[in-house]
C-alpha positions in Angstrom: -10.8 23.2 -2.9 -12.7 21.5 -5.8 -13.8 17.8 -6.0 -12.9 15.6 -3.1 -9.4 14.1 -3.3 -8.8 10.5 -1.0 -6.1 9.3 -0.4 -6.9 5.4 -0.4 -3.4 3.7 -0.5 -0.2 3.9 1.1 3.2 1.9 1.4 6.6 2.9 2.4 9.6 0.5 3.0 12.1 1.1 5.9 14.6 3.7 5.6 18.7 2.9 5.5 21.9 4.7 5.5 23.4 5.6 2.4 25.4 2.2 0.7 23.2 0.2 2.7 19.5 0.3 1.0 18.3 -1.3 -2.2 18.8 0.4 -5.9 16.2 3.3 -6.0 14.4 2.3 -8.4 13.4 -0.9 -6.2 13.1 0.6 -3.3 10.4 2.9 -5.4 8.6 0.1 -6.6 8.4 -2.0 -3.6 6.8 1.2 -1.9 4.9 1.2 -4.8 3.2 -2.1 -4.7 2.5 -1.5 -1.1 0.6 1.4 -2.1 -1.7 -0.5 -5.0 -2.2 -3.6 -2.5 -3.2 -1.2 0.3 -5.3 0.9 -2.5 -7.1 -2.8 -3.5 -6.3 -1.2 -6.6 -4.4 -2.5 -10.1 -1.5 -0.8 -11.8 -3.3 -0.8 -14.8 -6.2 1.5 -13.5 -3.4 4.3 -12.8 -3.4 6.7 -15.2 -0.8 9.2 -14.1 2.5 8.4 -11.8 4.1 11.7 -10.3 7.5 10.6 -9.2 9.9 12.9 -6.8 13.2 12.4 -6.3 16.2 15.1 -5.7 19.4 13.0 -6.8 19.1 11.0 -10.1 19.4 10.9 -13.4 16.3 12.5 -15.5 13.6 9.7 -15.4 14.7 7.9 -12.7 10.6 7.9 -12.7 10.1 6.6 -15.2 12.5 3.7 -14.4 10.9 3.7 -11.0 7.5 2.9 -12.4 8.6 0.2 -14.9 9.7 -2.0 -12.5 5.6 -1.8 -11.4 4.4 -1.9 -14.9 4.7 -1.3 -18.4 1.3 1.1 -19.3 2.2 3.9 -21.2 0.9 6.4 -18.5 2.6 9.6 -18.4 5.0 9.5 -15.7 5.5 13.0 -14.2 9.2 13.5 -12.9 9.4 16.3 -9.9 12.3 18.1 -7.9 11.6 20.4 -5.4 14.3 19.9 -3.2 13.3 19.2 0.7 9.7 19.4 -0.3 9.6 17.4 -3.7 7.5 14.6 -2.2 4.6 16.7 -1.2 5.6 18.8 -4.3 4.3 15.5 -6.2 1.4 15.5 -4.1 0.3 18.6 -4.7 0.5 18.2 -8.6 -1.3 14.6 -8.1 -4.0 16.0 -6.2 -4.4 18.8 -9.0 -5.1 16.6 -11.7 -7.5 14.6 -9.8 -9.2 17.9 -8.6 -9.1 19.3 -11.7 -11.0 16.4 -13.8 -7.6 15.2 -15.8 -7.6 12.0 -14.1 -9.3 9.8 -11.6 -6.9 8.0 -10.1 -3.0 8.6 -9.6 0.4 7.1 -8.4 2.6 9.4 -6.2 6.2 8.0 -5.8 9.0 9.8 -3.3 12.3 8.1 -3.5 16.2 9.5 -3.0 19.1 7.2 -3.1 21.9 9.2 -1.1 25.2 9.8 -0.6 26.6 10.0 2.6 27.7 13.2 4.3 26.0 16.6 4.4 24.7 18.3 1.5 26.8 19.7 -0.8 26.8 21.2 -4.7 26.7 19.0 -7.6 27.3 22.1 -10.1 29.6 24.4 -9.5 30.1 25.7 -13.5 26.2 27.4 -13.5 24.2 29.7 -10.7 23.5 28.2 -7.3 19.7 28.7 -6.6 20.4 29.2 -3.3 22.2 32.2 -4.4 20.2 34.6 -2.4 19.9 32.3 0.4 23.5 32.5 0.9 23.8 36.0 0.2 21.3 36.6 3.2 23.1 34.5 5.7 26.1 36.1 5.1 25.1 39.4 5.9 23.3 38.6 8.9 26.0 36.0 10.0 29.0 35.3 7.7 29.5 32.1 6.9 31.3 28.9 8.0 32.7 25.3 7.7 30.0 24.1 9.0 27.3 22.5 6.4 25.4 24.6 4.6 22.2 23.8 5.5 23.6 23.4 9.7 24.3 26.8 8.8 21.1 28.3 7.9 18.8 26.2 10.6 21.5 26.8 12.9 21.4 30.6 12.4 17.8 31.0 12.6 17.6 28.9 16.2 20.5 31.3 17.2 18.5 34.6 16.1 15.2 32.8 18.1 17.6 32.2 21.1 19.0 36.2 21.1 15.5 37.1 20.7 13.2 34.8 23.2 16.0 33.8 25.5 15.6 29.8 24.3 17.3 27.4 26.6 19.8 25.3 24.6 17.9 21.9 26.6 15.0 23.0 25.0 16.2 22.5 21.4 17.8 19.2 22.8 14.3 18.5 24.1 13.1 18.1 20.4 15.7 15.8 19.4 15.0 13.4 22.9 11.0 13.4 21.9 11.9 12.5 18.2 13.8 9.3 19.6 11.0 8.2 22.0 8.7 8.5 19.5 10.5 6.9 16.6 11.3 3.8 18.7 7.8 2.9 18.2 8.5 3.3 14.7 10.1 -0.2 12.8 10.6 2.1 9.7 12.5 4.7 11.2 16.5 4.6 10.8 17.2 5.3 14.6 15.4 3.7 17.2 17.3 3.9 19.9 16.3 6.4 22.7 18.5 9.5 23.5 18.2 11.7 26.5 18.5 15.6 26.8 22.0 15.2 28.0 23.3 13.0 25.3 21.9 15.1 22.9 23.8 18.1 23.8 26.9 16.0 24.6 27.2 14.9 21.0 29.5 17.0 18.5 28.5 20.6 18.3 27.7 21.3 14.3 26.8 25.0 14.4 25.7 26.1 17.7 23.6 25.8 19.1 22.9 22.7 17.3 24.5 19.2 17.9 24.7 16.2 16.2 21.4 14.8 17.5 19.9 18.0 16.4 20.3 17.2 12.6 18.6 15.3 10.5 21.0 12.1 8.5 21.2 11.9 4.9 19.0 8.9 4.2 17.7 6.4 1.7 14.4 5.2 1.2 10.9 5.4 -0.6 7.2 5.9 0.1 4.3 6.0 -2.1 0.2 7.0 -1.8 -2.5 6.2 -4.3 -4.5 9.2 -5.0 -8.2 9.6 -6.2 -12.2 11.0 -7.1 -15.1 10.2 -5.3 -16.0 8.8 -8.5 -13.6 6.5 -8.3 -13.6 5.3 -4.9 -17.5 4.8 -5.5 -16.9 2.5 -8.0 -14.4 1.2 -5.9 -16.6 0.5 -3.1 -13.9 2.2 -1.0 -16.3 4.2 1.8 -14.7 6.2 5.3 -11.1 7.1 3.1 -8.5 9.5 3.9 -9.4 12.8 2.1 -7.3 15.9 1.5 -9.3 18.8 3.3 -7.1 21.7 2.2 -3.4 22.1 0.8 -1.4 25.2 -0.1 2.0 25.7 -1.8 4.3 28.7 -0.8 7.5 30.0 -2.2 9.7 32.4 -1.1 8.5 36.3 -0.4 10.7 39.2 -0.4 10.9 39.1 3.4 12.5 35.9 2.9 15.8 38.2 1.7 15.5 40.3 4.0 18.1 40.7 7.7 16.1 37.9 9.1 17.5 33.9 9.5 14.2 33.0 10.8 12.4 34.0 7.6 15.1 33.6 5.4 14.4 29.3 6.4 10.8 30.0 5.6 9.0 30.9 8.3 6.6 33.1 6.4 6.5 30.8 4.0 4.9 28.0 6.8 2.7 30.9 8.0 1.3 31.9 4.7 1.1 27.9 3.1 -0.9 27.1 6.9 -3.1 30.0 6.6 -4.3 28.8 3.4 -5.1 25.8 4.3 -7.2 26.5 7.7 -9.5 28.6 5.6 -9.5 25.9 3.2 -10.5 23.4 5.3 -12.5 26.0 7.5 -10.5 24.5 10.5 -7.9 25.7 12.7 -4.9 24.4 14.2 -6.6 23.5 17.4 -8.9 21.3 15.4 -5.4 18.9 14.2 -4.9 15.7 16.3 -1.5 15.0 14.8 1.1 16.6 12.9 3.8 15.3 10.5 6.1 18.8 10.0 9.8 19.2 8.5 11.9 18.9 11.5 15.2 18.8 9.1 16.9 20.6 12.1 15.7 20.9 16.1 15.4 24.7 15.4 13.2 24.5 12.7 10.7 22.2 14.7 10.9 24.9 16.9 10.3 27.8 14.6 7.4 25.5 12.6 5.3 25.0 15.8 5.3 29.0 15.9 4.6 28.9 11.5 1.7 26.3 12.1 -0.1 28.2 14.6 0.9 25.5 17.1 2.2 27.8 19.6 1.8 32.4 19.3 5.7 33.8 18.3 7.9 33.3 21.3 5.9 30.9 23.3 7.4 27.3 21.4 9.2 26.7 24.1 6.1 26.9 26.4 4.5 24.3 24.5 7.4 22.2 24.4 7.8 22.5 28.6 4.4 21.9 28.9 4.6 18.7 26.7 1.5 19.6 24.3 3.7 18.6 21.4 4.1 15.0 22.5 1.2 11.8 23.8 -0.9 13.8 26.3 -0.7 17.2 25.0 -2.7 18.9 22.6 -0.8 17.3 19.6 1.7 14.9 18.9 4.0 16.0 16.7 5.9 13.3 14.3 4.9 10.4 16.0 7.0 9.0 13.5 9.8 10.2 14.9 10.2 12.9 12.0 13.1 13.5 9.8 15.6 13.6 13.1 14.8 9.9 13.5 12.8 8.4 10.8 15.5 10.0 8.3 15.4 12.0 5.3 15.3 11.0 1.8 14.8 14.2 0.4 11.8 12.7 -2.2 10.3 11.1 -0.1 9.8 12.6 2.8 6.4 14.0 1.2 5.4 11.0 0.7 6.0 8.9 4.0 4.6 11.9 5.8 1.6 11.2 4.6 1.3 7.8 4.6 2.2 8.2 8.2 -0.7 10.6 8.7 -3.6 8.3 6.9 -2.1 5.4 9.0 -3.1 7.2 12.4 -6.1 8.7 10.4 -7.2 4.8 9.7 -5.7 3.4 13.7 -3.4 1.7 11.9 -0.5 3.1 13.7 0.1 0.3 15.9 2.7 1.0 19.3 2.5 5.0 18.0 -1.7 5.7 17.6 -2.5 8.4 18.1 -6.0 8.0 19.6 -9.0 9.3 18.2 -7.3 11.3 15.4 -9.4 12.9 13.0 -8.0 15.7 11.8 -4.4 15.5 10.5 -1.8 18.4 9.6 1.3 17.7 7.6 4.4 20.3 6.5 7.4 19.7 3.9 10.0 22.8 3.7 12.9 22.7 1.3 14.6 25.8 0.8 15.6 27.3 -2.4 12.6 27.7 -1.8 8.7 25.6 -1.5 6.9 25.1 1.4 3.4 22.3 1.3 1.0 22.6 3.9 -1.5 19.8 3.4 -4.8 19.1 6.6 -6.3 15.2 6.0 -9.5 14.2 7.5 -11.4 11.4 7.2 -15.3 11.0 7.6 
């Protein structure tokens, strides 16, 4: 890492279901303004807005931003699929890092449709060409969604080889409710037991309905920036990035496996960056945001993270270290099963989830004496973020 990067404002607004949110570009700015109050900082001192979205128009940023203010900043426009809000991040904190400016916007926002995923092109090549192609040697393929599919297929291939009791995927789901019912920006905050999570609809087993994450709409934002600036600020004791790494997909990801083809090397490889970065390691985290767009791939990203050694997830998970009490809570925020997933900007409200326990601001959901914070955005196709906060 270079320079020190804080992170001194964040704002998100509460997440809806698709036809019942604001316009996106409203939603972005109102997350937007949160940010800059919570910052103490004017629009007019941003120099560079990085604005993430999966589902839009080209510069839906810029449209986003305007409704903010009218600078003539360059306004950055990012799509990364499942990741892109931490994929804005990432570029945010390189320009700061890098000296090209000293104090950034970062908008996520996604205005969805309901239903599963699905194409929007079908005249041009899918880029999860080779994603597909894998699955359907090691499985065939389905009705099911696409994505249920894949997520699906790597918790089976974890089940045939570690001998994973279907409650403990359920398990995931029933933590994600308890936790987001803390949570008054979370979509769902009603509480679900194990056995109504494996009652509901099967989807691809051995994943249910409460097992997948719902298409979403919403919009976060964080105000990024140099020790220079925050001096001059008098901002003192702020949220700081401590290491981040980017992956994309390696050739194992093509390879006979589900479990890598959904990116578990690409966790791995991202995490391991950013411990030696921050010359910390996972049993130094407090709390962990991580991209639990299916109960599977919580599973599997415990194992990625360093969390828990290959095979023993559901050893953490039985002995509750993932959860208040245990050695780490994992998305206190009740993580994209709950909280919901608007693909850009689930970067984004990740983090300002994480600087809000890093500050004790998180109210009902603290996570006590957290110092150390560990957060992970996976969209396939494929990019993986990794990014460790700290603050003094």
């Amino acid at each position: 890492m270079g320079q020190r990067v804080n992170v001194i404002g964040v704002g998100m607004v509460k997440f809806q279901k698709p036809g019942a949110s604001d316009e996106y570009n409203v939603m972005a700015a109102n997350a937007a303004k949160l940010a800059l109050k919570d910052a103490g900082v004017d629009y007019s001192e941003i120099e560079q807005a990085y604005a993430g979205y999966v589902y839009g128009d080209s510069t839906c940023g810029q449209r986003a931003v305007y409704d903010v203010g009218l600078t003539g900043i360059p306004v950055f426009n990012v799509n990364n699929n499942c990741s892109t809000g931490s994929t804005a991040l990432y570029l945010a904190r390189q320009a700061i890092e890098g000296g090209a400016a000293e104090c950034v916007l970062v908008l996520g926002f996604e205005q969805m449709e309901k239903g599963a995923l699905g194409t929007k092109y079908g005249d041009r090549t899918n880029p999860l060409e080779m994603h597909f192609a894998t699955m359907t040697k090691a499985q065939g393929l389905s009705e099911a969604p696409f994505a249920a599919q894949m997520f699906g297929g790597a918790g089976r291939e974890y089940q045939k080889k570690y001998g994973t009791k279907k409650e403990t995927f359920a398990k995931i789901s029933e933590k994600a409710r308890r936790h987001a019912s803390q949570n008054p920006y979370a979509l769902f905050n009603e509480r679900l037991s194990v056995e109504q999570v494996l009652a509901s609809p099967e989807v691809f087993d051995p994943l249910t309905r409460f097992q997948c994450c719902p298409p979403t709409c919403g919009a976060a934002a964080a105000v990024l920036c140099s020790e220079a600036f925050a001096k001059k600020k008098g901002i003192t004791n702020s949220v700081y990035i401590a290491g981040q790494a980017m992956t994309t997909d390696y050739a194992s990801s093509f390879g006979d496996s589900m479990i890598k083809m959904v990116g578990f090397d690409l966790t791995k490889k991202a995490a391991d960056k950013v411990y030696a970065q921050a010359g910390l390691g996972p049993n130094d985290v407090d709390v962990v945001e991580l991209h639990d767009c299916f109960t599977a791939n919580e599973i599997l990203t415990y194992e990625g993270l360093g969390l828990a050694k290959e095979g023993e997830a559901e050893k953490l998970i039985e002995d509750g270290d993932n959860t208040y009490g245990g050695k780490w809570v994992t998305n206190p925020s009740g993580g994209l099963l709950s909280k919901g997933h608007p693909l850009g900007a689930t970067g984004v409200a990740q983090c300002t989830e994480l600087v809000w326990h890093l500050r004790g601001q998180a109210e009902a959901r603290q996570v006590e004496g957290a110092n150390v914070a560990l957060q992970h955005n996976l969209g396939l196709g494929g990019a993986c973020v990794v990014t460790m906060y700290r603050r003094d």
